[in-house]
C-alpha positions as CSV (number, residue, x, y, z in Angstrom):
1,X,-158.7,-81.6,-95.5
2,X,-155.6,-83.0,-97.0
3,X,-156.1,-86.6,-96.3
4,X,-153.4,-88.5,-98.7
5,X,-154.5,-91.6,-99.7
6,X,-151.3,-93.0,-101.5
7,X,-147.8,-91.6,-101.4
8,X,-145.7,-92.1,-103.8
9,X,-142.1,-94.1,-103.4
10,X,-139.3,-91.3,-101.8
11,X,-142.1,-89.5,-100.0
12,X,-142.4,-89.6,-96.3
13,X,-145.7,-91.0,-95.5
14,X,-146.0,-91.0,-91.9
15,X,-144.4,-89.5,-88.4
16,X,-144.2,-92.2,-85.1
17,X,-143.3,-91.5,-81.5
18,X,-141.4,-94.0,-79.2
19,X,-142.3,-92.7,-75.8
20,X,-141.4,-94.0,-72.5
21,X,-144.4,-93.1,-71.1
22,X,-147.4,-93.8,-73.6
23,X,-149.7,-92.1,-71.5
24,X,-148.4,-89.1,-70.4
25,X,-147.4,-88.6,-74.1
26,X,-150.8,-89.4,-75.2
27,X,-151.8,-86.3,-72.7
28,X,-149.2,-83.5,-73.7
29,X,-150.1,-83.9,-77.6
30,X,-153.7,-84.6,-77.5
31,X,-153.9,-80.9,-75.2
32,X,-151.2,-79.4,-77.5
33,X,-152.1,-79.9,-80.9
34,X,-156.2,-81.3,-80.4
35,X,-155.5,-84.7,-81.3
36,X,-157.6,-87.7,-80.4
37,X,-155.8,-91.2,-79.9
38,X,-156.9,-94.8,-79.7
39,X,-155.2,-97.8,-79.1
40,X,-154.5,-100.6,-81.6
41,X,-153.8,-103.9,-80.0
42,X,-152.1,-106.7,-82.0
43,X,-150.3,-110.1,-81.4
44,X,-147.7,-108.8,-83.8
45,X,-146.8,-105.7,-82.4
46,X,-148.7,-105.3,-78.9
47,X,-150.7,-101.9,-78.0
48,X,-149.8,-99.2,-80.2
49,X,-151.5,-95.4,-80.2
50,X,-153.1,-93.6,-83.7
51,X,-153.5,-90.1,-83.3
52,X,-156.7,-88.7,-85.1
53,X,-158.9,-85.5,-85.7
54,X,-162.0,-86.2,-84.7
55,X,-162.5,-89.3,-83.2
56,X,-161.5,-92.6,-83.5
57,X,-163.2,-92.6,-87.4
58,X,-161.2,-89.7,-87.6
59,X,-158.1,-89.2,-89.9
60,X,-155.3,-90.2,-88.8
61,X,-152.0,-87.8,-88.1
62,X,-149.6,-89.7,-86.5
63,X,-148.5,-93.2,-84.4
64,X,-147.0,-93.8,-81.1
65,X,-145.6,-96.8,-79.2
66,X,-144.0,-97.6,-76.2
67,X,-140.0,-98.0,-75.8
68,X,-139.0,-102.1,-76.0
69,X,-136.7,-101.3,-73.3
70,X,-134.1,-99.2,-71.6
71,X,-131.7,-99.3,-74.4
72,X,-134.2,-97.6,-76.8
73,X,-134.4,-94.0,-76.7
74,X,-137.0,-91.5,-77.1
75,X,-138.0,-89.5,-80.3
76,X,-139.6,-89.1,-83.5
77,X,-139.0,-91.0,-86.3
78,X,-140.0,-90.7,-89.8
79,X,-141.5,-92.8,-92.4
80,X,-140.4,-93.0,-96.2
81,X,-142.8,-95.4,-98.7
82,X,-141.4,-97.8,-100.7
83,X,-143.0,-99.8,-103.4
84,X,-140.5,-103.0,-101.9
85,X,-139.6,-103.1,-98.8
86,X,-136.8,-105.4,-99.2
87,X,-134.9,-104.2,-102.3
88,X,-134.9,-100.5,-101.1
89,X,-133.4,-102.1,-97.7
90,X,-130.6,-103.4,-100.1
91,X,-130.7,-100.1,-101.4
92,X,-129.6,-98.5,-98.2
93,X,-126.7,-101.4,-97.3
94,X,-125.4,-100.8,-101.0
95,X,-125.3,-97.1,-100.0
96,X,-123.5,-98.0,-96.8
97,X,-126.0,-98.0,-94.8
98,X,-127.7,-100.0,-92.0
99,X,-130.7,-102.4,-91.1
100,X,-131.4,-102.1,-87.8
101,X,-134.7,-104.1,-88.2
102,X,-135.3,-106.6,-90.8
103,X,-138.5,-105.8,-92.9
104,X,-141.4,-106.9,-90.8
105,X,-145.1,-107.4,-91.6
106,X,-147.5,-105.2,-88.8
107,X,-150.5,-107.3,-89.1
108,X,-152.8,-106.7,-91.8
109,X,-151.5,-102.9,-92.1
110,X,-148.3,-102.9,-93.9
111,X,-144.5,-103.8,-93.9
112,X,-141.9,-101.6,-92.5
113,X,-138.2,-102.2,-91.9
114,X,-135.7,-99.6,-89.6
115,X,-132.8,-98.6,-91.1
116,X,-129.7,-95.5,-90.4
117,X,-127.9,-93.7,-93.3
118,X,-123.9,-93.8,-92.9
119,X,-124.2,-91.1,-90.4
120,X,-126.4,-92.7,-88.4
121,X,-129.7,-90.9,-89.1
122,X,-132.2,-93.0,-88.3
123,X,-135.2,-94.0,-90.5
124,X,-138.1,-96.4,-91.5
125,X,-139.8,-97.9,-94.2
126,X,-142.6,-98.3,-95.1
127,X,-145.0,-100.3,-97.8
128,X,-148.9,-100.3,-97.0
129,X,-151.3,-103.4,-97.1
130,X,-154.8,-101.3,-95.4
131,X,-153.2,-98.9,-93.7
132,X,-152.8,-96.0,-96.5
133,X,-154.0,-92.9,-95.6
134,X,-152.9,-89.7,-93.3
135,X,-153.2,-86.0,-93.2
136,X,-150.7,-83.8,-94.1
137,X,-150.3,-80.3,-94.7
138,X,-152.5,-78.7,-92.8
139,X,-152.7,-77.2,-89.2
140,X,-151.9,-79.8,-86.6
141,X,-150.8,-82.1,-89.0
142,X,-147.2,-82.7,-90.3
143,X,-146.0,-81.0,-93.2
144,X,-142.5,-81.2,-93.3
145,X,-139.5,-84.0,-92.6
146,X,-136.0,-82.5,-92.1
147,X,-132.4,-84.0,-91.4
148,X,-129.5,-82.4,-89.7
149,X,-126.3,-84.0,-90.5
150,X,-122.5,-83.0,-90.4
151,X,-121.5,-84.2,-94.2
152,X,-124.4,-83.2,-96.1
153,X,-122.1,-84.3,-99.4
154,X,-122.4,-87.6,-98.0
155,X,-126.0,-87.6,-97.2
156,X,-126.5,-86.3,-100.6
157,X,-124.5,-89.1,-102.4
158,X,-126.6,-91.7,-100.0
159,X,-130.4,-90.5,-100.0
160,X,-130.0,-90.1,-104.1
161,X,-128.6,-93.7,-104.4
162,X,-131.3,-94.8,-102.3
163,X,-134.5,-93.3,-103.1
164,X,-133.2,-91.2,-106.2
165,X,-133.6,-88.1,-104.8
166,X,-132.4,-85.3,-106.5
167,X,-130.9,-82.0,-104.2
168,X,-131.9,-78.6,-105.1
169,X,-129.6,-75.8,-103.3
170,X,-132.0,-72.8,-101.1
171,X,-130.5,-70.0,-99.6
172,X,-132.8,-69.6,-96.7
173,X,-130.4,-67.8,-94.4
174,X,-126.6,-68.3,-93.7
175,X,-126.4,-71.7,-93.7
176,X,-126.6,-73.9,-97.0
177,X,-130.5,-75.9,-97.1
178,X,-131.4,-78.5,-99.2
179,X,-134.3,-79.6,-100.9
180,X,-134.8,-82.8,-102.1
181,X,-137.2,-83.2,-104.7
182,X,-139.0,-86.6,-105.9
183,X,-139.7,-84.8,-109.5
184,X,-141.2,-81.6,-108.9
185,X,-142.0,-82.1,-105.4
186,X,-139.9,-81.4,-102.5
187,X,-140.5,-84.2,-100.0
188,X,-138.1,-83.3,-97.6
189,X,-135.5,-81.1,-96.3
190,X,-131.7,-80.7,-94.7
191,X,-129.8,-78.6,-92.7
192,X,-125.8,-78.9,-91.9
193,X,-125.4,-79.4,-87.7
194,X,-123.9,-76.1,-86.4
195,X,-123.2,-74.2,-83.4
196,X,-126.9,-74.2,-82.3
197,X,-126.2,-78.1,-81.5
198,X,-124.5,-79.8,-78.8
199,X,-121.1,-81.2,-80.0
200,X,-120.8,-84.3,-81.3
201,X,-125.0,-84.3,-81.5
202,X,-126.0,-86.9,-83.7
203,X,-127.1,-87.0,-87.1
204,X,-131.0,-87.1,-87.1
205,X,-134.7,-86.7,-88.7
206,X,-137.3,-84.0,-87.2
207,X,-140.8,-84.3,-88.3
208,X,-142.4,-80.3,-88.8
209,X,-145.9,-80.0,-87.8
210,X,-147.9,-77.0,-88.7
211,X,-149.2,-74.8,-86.2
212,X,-151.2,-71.4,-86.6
213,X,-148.9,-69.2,-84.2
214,X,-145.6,-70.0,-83.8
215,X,-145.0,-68.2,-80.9
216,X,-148.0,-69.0,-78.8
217,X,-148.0,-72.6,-79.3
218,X,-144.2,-72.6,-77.9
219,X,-145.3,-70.6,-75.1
220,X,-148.1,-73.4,-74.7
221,X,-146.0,-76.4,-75.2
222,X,-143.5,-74.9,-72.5
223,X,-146.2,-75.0,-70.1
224,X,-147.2,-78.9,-70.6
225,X,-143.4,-79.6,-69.9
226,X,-141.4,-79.2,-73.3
227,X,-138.1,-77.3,-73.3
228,X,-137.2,-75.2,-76.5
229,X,-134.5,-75.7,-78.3
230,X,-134.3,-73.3,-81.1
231,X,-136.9,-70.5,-80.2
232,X,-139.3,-68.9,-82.5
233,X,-137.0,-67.8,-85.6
234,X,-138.1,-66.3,-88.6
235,X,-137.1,-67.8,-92.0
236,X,-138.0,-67.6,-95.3
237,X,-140.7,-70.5,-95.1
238,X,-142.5,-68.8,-92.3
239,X,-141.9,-69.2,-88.1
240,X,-140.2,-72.4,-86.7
241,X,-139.2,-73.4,-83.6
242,X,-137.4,-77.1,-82.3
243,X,-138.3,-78.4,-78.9
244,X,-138.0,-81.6,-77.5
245,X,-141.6,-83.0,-75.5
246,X,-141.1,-83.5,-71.4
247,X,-139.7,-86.8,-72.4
248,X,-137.1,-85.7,-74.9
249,X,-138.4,-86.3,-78.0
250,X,-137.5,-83.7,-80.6
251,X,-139.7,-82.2,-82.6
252,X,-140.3,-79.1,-84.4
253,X,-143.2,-76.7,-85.4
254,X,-144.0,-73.9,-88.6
255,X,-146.1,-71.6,-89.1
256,X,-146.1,-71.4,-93.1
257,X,-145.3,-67.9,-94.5
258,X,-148.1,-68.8,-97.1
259,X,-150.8,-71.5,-96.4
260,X,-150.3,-72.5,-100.2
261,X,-147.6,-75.1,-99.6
262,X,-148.3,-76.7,-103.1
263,X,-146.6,-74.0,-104.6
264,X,-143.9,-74.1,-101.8
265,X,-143.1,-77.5,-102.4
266,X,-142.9,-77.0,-106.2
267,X,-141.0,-74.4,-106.1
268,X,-138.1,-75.2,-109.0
């Protein structure tokens, strides 16, 4: 099982849900994708849902929390580590960007601060105290973090200055794709907004989790409430399709081409 124990700066290290409705939430993904969830309760940050296999000893595959208030919206967010909180936040302003939350200890589990790049794309950040470990890269787990901006130039010039990515070009279909790549290793992904989106949608992340058929965990979600987006479409990487939950929270699933995703992520 792909449990990661420590992530490396640049690499996104954990995928969180802000849900208007914790528990129905809680009951769409635990029946979609087998999940288990507990509740961590804190002083610091109130009630707040892990998602497991197995149990609550379980590994742990993803977070959840309630929305503050109406002005919040719901979605999935992504996670990048940083070795210092606070000088990649001055990372992102010198880049342009934005804090949205000032860095912030949770408890005795790490320190995370909210930030958007210049389009608006919101993200977080992330630097663990005991809280290091989640799986990855395997079935019902996440395995891939993508952004869909219009000026991917400018998302380019930003995410490099800020976590040094570099961008490597893939000609997946039509539309340009980019890879960018914390040495050998592809940590993430973008894709230019086109026609398949609303006008004027905003800039945004997507977690990817993997699934084993494409197809009939769509069907499956569709049934539990969520609308599809982008249907089952076959790309080079394998089968995806982008749905938002009965909520509205986007998300997106794969089922890999090849199960050997080392290789796909260090592809040169």
């Amino acid at each position: 099982m792909p449990e990661v124990n420590e992530y490396d700066p640049g690499y996104v290290s954990w995928a969180e849900l802000a849900s208007p409705d914790p528990q129905a939430a809680k009951d769409f993904y635990c029946r979609l994708f087998g999940w288990y969830a507990f509740t961590l309760t804190s002083d610091d940050f109130g009630e707040y849902e892990i998602f497991t296999f197995g149990g609550v000893n379980g590994p742990a595959v993803a977070g959840m929390h309630g929305l503050a208030d109406d002005t919040q919206r719901q979605t999935w967010s992504v996670y990048f580590r940083t070795d210092d909180v606070s000088a990649t936040l001055d990372a992102v302003r010198a880049a342009g960007g934005n804090e949205l939350l000032e860095p912030t200890d949770i408890g005795n589990l790490g320190r995370l601060a909210l930030c958007a790049d210049t389009q608006g794309a919101e993200f977080s950040l992330w630097y663990p105290y005991t809280f290091t470990s989640s799986v990855v890269d395997e079935p019902n787990a996440m395995c891939w973090a993508e952004l869909a901006c219009m000026d991917i130039h400018e998302a380019r010039r930003f995410y490099g200055e800020v976590f040094g990515w570099k961008a490597v070009d893939r000609h997946f279909y039509s539309k340009p794709y980019t890879h960018w790549k914390v040495g050998d290793w592809a940590v993430a992904g973008m894709v230019p907004l086109d026609e398949l989106w609303p006008p004027d949608h905003p800039a945004h992340w997507t977690p990817y989790f993997w699934v084993d058929d494409c197809d009939a965990f769509t069907a499956r979600a569709t049934e539990f409430g969520a609308r599809v987006r982008i249907p089952p479409t076959d790309i080079e990487p394998g089968r995806f399709c982008i749905m938002n939950d009965p909520a509205g929270a986007r998300l997106a699933v794969i089922t890999p081409r090849s199960t050997d995703l080392v290789a796909a992520k260090t592809a040169p």
